[in-house]
N, C-alpha and C positions, 0 to 999 in steps of 0.2 A: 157501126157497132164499136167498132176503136175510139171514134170522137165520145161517144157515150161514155166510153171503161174510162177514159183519162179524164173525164169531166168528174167523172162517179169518184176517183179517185183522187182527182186535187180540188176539187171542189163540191165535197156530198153534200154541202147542205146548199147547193145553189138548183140541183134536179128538180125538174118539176116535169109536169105532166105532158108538157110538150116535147119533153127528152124520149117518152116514153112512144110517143105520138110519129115522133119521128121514124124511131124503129120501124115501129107498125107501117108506114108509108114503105120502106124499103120491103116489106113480108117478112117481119121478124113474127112468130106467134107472142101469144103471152108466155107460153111456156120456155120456148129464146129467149126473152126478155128476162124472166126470172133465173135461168141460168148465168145468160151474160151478167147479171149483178148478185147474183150468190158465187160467181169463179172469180169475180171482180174483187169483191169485199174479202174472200176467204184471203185471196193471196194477199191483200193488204194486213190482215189480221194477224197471219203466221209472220210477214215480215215485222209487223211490229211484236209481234212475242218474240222473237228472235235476240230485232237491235234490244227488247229489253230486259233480255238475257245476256246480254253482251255476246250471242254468238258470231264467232268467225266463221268466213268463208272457208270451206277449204283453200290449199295452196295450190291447187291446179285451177283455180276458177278465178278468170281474170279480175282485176278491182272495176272494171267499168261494164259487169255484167249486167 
């Protein structure tokens, strides 16, 4: 599932059907499956609204979060 989010994540347009395939082999349903890439893509989304908002972190929350 991790190798999945970071693949979906640094590289979406390389997913293919076999990324998908794979889950399924560990017992991911389809319905995991659509989760793990709608929690995947959200948080990538809101970070990128964020850096381009220019929001900061707060100051209690380390820089290597």
């Amino acid at each position: 599932m991790l190798t999945f989010a970071v693949k979906l994540t640094h590289n979406p347009g390389s997913m293919d059907q076999q990324d998908v395939d794979r889950l399924r082999q560990h017992d991911f349903s389809d319905r995991d499956i659509l989760d793990i890439v709608e929690v995947t893509a959200y948080y990538a989304y809101a970070n990128r609204i964020a850096d381009g908002l220019g929001i900061v972190t707060e100051p209690w929350i380390p820089d290597d979060a």
